[in-house]
C-alpha positions in Angstrom: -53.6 -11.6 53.8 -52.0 -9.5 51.1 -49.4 -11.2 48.7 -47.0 -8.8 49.8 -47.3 -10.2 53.3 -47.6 -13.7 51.9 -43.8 -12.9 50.3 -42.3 -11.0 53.5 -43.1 -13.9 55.5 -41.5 -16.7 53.2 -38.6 -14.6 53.2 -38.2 -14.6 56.5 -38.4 -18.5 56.7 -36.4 -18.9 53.5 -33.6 -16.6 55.5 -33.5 -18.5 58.6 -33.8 -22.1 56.7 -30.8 -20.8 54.9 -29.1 -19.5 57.7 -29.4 -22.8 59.6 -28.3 -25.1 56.8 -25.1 -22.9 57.0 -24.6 -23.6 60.9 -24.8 -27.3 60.4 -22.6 -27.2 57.4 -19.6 -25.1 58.8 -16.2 -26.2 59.8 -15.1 -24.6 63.0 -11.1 -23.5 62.7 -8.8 -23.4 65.5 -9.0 -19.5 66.9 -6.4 -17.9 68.9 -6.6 -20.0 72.2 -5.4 -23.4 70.5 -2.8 -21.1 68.7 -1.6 -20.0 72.2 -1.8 -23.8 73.4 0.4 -24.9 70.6 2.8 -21.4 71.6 3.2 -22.9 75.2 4.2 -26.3 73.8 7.3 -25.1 71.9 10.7 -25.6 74.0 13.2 -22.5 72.7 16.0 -25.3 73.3 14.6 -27.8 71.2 17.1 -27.0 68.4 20.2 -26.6 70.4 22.7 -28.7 69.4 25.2 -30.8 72.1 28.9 -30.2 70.9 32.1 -28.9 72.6 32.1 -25.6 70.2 28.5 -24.9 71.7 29.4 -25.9 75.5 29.4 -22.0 76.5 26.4 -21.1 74.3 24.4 -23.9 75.9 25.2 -22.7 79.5 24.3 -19.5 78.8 20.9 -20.5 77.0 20.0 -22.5 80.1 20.7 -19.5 82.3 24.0 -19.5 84.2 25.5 -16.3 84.9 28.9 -15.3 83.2 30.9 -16.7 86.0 28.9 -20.0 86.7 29.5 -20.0 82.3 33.1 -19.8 82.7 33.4 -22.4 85.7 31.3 -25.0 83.3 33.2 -24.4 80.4 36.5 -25.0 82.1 35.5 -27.8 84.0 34.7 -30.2 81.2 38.1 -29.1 79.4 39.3 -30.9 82.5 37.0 -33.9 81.5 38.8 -33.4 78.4 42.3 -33.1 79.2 42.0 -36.3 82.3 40.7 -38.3 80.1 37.1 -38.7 81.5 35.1 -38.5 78.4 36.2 -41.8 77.6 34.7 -43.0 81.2 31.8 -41.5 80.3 31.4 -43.1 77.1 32.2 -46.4 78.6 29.6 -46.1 80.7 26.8 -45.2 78.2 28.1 -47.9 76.1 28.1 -50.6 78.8 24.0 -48.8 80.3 22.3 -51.6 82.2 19.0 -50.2 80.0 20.5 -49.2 77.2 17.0 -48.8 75.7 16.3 -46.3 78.6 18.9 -44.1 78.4 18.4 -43.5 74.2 15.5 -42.4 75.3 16.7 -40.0 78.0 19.7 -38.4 76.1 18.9 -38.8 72.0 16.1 -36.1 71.8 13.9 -37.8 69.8 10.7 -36.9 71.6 9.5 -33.7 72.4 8.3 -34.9 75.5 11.4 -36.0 77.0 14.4 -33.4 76.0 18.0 -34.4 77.2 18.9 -31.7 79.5 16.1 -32.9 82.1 16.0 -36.6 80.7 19.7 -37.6 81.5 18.6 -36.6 85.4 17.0 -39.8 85.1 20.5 -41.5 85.1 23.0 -39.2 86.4 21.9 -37.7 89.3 21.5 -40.1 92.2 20.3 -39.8 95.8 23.6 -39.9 98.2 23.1 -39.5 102.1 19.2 -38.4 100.9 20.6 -35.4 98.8 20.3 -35.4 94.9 23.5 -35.0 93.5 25.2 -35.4 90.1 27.1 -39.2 89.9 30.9 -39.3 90.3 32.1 -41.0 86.9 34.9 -42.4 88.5 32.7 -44.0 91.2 30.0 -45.3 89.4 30.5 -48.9 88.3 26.9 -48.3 85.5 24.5 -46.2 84.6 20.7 -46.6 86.0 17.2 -45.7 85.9 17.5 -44.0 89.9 14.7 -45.1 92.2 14.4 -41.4 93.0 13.6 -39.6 89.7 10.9 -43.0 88.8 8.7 -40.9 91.6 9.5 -37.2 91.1 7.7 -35.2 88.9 10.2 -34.1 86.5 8.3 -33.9 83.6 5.9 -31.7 85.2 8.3 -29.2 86.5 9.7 -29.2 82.5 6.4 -28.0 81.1 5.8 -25.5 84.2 9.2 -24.0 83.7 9.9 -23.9 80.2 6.5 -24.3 78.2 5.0 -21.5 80.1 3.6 -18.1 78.3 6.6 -15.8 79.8 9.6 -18.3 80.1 11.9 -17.0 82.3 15.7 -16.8 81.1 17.1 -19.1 83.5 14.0 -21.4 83.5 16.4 -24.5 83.0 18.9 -23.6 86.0 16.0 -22.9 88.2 13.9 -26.3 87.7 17.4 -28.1 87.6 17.3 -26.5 91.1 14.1 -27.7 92.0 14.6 -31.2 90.9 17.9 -31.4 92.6 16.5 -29.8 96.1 13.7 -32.2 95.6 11.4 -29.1 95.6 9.4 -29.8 92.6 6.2 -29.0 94.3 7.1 -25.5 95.4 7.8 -24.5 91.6 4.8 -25.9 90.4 3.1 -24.8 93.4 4.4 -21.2 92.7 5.9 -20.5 96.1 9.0 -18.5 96.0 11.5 -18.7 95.6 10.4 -20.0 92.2 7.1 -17.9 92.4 5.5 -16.6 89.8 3.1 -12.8 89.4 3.0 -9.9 91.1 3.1 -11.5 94.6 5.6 -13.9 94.3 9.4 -13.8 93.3 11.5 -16.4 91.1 14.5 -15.9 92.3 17.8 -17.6 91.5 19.8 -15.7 94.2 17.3 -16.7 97.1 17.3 -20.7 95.8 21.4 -20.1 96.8 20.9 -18.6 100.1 17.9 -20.8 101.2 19.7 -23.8 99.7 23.4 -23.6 100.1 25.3 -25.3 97.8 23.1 -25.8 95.1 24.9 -23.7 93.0 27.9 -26.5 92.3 25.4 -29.3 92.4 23.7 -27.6 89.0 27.2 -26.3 87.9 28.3 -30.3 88.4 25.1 -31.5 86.5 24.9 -29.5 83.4 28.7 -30.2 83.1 28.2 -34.0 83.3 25.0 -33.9 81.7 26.3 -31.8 78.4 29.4 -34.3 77.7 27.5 -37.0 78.2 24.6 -35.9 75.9 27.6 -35.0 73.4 28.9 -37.9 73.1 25.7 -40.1 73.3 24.6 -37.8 69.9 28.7 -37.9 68.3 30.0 -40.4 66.3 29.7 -44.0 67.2 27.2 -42.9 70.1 24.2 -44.9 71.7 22.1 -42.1 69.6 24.4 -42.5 66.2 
């Protein structure tokens, strides 16, 4: 064999032993499907803040309509002006699991964000209906048997970590939790269906379930002032 073949052929090895030293040596970056993962984990209400001058702003970012906007915003003035803020403050204050409900209304984890955490506490199961407590009824505030079984965190990542978040993704899983039809959203079965096939529709939630509409307009009233004052001032949050 020729030295010019004896050269050509340790050239070839020398390339490959190179080549595989390389392999074993490189650090594999994150490419564009983790980037998408950590996309779908970012809540676009994570940063809202919970205070009376953002009460409209915050219904609109959680998809009620202009009039459903109007009805929420003048219903907790009448909190205001009757004097139940202070009822609802005396019952955060006096919480059976005090410990509990920090967790459900303070924000502090990403996992758990107030406007689906306080369901936990103020929504409670009358005549086998989910509906939003009456202040001025309740004697405390609980953990309810109900919402220990229901797949509420789920139906939060469905709705509003998904890749095309719909604009009323809050109202409509608020819907779903309240109607107790969690597993139809994450199911994708209209009306909170998702592609070409299916429909997410906030009009057919109201005709299919009638009077949803107050029970969500009741909630994110009671649930707002609550989580305002838990996060003011002197609050279980402070």
């Amino acid at each position: 064999m020729s030295l010019r073949t004896w050269l050509s052929v340790a050239g070839v090895f020398l390339t490959f032993g190179v080549c595989g030293y390389l392999l074993l040596d490189e650090e594999i970056t994150p490419g564009d499907e983790t980037a998408d993962f950590q996309a779908r984990q970012a809540d676009p209400l994570i940063g809202i803040t919970y205070s009376a001058a953002n009460r409209e702003r915050n219904f609109q970012s959680f998809g009620l309509d202009a009039e459903m906007t109007k009805s929420a915003v003048d219903q907790a003035r009448r909190f205001e002006d009757t004097g139940k803020l202070e009822r609802i403050r005396l019952l955060l204050t006096d919480a059976a699991e005090p410990t509990d409900l920090a967790e459900a209304l303070c924000g502090r984890s990403p996992q758990i964000r107030p406007r689906y955490g306080a369901m936990r506490f103020l929504v409670a199961l009358v005549q086998g209906e989910r509906r939003p407590i009456d202040i001025e009824r309740v004697s405390s505030l609980q953990r309810e048997d109900w919402s220990k079984a229901a797949p509420i965190s789920a139906v939060y990542d469905e709705a509003e970590l998904a890749d095309e978040r719909k604009p009323d993704a809050t109202l409509m899983a608020v819907a779903a939790i309240l109607t107790a039809q969690e597993q139809e959203l994450l199911n994708g079965y209209k009306p909170w269906g998702r592609g070409l096939a299916a429909t997410w529709s906030w009009k057919q939630v109201k005709q299919k379930y009638p009077g949803i509409e107050k029970r969500c307009l009741d909630y994110f009233v009671i649930m707002h002032l609550a989580v305002e004052i838990a996060n003011g001032e002197g609050g279980i949050c402070d």
